[in-house]
C-alpha positions as CSV (number, residue, x, y, z in Angstrom):
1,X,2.4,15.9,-6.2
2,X,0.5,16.6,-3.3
3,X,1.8,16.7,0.3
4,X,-0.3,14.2,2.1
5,X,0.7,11.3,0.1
6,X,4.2,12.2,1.0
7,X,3.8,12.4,4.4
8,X,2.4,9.5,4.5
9,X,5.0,7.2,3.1
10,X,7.5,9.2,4.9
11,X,6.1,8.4,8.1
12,X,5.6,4.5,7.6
13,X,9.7,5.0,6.4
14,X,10.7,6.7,9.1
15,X,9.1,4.3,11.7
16,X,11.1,1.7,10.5
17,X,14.2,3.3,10.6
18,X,15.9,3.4,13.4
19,X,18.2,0.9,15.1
20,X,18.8,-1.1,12.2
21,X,20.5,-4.4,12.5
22,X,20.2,-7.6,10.1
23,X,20.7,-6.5,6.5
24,X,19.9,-8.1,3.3
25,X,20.9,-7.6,-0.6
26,X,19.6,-8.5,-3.6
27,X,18.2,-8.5,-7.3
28,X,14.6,-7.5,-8.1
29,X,12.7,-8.5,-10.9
30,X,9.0,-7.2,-11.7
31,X,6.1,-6.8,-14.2
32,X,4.3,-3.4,-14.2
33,X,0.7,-3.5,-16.1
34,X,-0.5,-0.5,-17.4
35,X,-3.4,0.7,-18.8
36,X,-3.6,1.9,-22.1
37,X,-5.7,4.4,-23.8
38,X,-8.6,2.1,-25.5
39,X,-8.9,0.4,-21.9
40,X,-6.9,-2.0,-22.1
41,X,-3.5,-2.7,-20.5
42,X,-0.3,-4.0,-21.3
43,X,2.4,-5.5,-19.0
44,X,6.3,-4.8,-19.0
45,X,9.1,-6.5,-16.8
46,X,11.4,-4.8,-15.1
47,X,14.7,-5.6,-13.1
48,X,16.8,-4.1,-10.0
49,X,17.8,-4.5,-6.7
50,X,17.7,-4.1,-2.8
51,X,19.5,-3.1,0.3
52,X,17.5,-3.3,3.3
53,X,18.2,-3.2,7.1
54,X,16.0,-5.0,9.5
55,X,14.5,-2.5,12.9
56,X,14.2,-5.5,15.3
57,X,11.5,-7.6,14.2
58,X,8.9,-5.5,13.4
59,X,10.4,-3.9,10.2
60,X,12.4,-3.0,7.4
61,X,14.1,0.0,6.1
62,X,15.7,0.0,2.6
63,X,17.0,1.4,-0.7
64,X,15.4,0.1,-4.0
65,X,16.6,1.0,-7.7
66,X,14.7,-0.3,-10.5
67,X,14.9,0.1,-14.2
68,X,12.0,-0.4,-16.4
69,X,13.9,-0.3,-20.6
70,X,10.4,-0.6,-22.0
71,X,6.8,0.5,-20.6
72,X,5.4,2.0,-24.1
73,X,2.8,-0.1,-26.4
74,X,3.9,2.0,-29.5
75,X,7.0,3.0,-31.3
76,X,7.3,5.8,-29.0
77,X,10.5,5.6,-26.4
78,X,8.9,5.2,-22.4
79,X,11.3,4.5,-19.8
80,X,11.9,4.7,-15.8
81,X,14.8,4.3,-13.3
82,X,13.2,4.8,-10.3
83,X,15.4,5.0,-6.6
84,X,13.3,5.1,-3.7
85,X,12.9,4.4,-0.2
86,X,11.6,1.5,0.5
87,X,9.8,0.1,3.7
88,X,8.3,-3.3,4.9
89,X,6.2,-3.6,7.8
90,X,6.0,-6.7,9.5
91,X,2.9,-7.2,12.5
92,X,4.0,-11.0,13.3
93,X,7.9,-10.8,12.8
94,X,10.5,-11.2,9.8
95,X,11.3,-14.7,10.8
96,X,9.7,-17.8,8.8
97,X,6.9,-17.1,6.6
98,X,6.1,-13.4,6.9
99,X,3.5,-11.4,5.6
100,X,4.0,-7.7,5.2
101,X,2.9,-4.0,4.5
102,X,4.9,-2.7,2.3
103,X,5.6,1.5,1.2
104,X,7.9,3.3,-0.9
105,X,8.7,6.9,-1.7
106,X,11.5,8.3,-4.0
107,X,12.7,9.8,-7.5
108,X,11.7,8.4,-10.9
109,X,13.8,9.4,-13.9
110,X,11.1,9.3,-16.9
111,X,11.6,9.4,-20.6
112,X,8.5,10.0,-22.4
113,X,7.5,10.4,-26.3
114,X,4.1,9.1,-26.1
115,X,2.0,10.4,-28.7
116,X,-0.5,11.4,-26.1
117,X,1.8,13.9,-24.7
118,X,2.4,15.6,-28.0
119,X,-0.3,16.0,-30.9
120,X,1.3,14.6,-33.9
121,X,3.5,11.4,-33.9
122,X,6.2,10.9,-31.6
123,X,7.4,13.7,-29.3
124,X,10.8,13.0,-30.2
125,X,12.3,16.2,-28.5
126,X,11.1,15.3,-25.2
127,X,13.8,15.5,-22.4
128,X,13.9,13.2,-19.4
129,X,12.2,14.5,-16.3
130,X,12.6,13.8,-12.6
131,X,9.6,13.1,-11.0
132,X,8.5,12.0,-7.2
133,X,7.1,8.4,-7.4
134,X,5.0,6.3,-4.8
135,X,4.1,2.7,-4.4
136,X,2.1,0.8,-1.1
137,X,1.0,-3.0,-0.8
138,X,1.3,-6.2,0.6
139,X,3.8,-9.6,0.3
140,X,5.3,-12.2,1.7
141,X,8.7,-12.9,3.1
142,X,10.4,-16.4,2.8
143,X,13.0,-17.5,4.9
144,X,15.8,-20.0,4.4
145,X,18.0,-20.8,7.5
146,X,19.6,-17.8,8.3
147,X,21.4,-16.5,4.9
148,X,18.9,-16.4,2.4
149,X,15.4,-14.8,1.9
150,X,12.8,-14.1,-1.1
151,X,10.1,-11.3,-0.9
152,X,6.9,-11.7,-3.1
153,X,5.3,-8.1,-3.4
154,X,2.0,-7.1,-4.9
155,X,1.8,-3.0,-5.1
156,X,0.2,-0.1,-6.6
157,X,2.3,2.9,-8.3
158,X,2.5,5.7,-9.3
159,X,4.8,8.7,-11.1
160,X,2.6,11.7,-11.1
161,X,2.4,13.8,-14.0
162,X,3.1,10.6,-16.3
163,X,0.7,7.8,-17.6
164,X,1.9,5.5,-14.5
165,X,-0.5,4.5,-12.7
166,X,-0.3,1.3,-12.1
167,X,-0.4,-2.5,-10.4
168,X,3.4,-4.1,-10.1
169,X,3.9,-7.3,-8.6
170,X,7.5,-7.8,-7.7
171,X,10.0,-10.7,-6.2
172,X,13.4,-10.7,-4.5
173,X,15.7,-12.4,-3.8
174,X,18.4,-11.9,-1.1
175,X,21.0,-12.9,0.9
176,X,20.8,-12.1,4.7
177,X,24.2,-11.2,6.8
178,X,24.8,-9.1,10.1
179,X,24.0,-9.7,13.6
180,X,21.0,-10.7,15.1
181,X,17.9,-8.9,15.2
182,X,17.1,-6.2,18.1
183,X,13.9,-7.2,19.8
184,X,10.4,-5.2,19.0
185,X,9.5,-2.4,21.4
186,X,5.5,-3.7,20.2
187,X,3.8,-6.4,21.2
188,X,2.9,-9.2,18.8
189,X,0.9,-8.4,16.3
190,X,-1.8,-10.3,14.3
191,X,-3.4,-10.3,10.8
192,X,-6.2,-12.3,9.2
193,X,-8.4,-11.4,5.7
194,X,-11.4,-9.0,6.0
195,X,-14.2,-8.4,4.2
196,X,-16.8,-5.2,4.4
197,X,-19.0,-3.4,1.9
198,X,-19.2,0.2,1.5
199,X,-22.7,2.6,1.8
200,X,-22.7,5.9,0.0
201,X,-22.8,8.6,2.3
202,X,-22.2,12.2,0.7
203,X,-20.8,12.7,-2.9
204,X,-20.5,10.9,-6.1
205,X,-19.1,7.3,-5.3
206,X,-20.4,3.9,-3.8
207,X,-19.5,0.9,-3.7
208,X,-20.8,-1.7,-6.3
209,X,-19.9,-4.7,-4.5
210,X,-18.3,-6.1,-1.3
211,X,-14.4,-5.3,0.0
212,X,-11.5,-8.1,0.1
213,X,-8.5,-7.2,1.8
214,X,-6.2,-8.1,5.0
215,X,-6.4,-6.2,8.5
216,X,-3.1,-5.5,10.6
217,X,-3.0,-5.7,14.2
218,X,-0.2,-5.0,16.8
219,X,-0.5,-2.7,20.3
220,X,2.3,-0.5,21.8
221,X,3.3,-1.7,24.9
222,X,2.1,1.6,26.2
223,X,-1.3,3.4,25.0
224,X,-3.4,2.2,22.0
225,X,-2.9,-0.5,19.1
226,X,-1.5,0.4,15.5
227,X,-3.9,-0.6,12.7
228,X,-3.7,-1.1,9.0
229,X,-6.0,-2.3,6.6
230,X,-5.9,-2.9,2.7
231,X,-8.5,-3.6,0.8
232,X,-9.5,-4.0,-3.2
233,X,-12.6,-1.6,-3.4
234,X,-14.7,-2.5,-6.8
235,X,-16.8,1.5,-7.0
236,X,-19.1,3.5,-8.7
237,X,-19.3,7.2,-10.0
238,X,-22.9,7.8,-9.6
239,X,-23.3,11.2,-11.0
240,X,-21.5,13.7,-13.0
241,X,-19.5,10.4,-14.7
242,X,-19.4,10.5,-18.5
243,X,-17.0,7.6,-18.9
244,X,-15.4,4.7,-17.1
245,X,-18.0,4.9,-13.7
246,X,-17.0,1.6,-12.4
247,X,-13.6,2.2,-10.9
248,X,-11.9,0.4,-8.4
249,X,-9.4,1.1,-6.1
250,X,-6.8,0.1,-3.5
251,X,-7.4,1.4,-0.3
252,X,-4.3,1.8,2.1
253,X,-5.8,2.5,5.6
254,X,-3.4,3.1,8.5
255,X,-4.3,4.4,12.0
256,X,-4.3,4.9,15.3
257,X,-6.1,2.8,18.1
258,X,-6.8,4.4,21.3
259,X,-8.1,0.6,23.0
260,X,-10.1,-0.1,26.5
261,X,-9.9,-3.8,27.5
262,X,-12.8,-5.9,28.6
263,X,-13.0,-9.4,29.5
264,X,-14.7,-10.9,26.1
265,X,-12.0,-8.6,23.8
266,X,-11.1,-5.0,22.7
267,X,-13.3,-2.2,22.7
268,X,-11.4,1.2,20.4
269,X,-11.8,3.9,18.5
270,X,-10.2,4.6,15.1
271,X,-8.3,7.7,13.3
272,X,-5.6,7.4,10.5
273,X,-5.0,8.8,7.2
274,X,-6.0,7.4,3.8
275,X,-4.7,6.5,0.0
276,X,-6.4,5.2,-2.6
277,X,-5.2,4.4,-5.9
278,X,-6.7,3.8,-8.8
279,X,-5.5,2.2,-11.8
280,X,-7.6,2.2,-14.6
281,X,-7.6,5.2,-17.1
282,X,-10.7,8.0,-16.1
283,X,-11.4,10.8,-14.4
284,X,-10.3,9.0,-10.9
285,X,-7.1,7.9,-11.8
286,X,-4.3,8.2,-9.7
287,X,-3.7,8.5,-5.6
288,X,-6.6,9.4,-4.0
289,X,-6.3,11.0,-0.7
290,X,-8.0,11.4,2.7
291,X,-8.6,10.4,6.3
292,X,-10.8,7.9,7.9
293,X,-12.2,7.2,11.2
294,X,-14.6,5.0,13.2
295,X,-15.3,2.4,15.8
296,X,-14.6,-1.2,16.6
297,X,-14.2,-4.4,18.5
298,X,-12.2,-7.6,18.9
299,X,-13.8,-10.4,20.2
300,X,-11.7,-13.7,21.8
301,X,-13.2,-16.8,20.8
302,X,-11.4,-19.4,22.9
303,X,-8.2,-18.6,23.5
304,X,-6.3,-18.5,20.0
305,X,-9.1,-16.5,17.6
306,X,-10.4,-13.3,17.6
307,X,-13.7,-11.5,15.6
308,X,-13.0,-8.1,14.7
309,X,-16.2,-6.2,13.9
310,X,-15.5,-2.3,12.9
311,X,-17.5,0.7,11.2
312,X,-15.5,3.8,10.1
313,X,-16.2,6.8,7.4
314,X,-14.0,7.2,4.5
315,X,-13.4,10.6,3.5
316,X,-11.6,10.8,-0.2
317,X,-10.5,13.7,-2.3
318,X,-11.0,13.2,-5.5
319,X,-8.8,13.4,-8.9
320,X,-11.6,14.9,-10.8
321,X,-11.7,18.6,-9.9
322,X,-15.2,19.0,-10.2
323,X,-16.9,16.9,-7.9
324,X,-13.8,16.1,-5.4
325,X,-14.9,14.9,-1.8
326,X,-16.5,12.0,-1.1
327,X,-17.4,10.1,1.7
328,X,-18.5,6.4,2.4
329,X,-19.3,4.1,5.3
330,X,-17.4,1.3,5.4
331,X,-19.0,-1.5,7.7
332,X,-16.6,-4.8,7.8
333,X,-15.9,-7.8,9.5
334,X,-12.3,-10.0,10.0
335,X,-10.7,-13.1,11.5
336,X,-7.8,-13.4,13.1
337,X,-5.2,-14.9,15.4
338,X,-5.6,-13.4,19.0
339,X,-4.7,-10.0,19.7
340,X,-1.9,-9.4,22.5
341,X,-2.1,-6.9,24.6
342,X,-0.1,-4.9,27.9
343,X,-2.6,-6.1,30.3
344,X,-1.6,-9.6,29.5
């Protein structure tokens, strides 16, 4: 697996972690879908649980096991426990309804016989093998008074060197107990949907139609604002492709925000690292990896909305070893509640 992935995840875990508080526990249930080698895909449920520990109000820092009995579409065995670290960020609180980023990082116990993996039949000697696995995406947290709360989670994953590569969407439930909640060093934070559309710049992709996704706001009491942006990202191999040119992919899009603060908005420059993952089978398949940067603004309307307006380039190694960097402009637009900042 490579590093920057890792690093990654481990830095969104480890920014969660510390001074943790409010704690939770509960079962996890899931459905994986993966694709399949005629294009298709197939989807298998899962089950599990959670421990997590809430970092004021700002995030959450956890332990997930899941075990997946069944993820073959043959009579071959395919199986997965996977323990990991788990990690929710919330930009508007934990409280209520509330929506989060979420990343995981840990060890995936795979049993494999898929006939792909051996040339005749079953590969009926093959031994289980520990692998790193990865997941990031978005939910929703639902609270209940104060003793109760379900998680709805929609996230990419992945266990390299294995055929999963795939979409999960997950749901907890959990019951809530410890004392109250240590106050965010961050100001509040903001999200609202965005849209953009990307413009080849240099290499083989493009984009073959427009981005949906949600942008994350929420500034440090001191210096610049801390971004995040996911979006679905339909694309297109435009040369050296021989089969399955139409990817698409989920981009996962954190950074930093360096911020100067006129009187109509925001004004900031952009830098952060960047994973994409793609799903489908093809020469793309798997965690993409990169860094992306760029400019922006937020602009108040009235005293409750705000217009964000960015442009950024995308820089994105490549899974296929022959033609591996690629870069796109990304020009988008977003809506949402108003952005607080120190000055305030």
């Amino acid at each position: 697996m490579r590093i920057l992935p890792l690093v990654l995840v481990a830095l969104a875990v480890a920014g969660s972690s510390a001074a943790q508080r409010r704690a939770r526990i509960g079962p996890t249930v899931s459905s994986i879908s993966i694709e399949n080698g005629s294009g298709g895909s197939n989807a298998f449920n899962s089950f599990g649980g959670s421990l997590a520990l809430l970092s004021g109000d700002d995030g959450e820092f956890g332990l997930g096991v899941s075990r997946y009995g069944d993820l073959s579409n043959n009579s071959c065995v395919r199986q997965m426990t996977f323990v990991g670290l788990e990690s929710n960020y919330y930009p508007v609180g934990a409280s209520g309804v509330a929506p989060f980023a979420s990343t995981a990082v840990g060890l995936a116990r795979v049993l494999d016989q898929d006939p792909t993996l051996a040339l005749l039949g079953c590969s009926t000697g093959a031994q289980t093998a520990n692998e790193l696995g990865l997941g990031f995406g978005l939910g929703v947290r639902f609270n209940f008074g104060k003793q109760f709360a379900a998680l709805i989670e929609g996230r990419f994953f992945q266990v390299p060197n294995s055929a999963i590569k795939a979409l999960e969407g997950r749901a907890n439930v959990s019951f809530a107990f410890g004392s109250p909640n240590k106050k965010s060093q961050l100001l509040n934070g903001t999200l609202g949907p965005a849209i953009g559309v990307l413009l080849p710049l240099s290499g083989p992709l493009e984009g073959r139609s427009g981005t949906v996704g949600v942008r994350f706001h929420r500034e440090q009491r001191k210096g610049g604002a801390l971004g995040l942006q996911i979006d679905y990202a339909p694309l297109r191999v435009r040369t050296g492709c021989s089969g399955s040119c139409e990817p698409y992919a989920i981009l996962f899009a954190p950074g930093y925000e360096p911020s100067l603060h006129p009187a109509w908005g925001r004004l900031y420059a952009e830098l952060g690292l960047l994973l994409a993952g793609f799903p489908q089978i093809g020469q793309d398949r798997g965690v993409a990896q990169g860094a992306h940067g760029g400019l922006g603004a937020d602009i108040f309307s009235g005293r409750t909305l705000m217009t964000n307006v960015n442009a950024r380039v995308l820089w994105l190694q490549r899974n296929d070893p022959t033609n591996r960097n690629a870069f796109l402009v990304q020009l988008g637009v977003s809506l949402s509640p108003r952005l607080e900042h120190a000055s305030h």
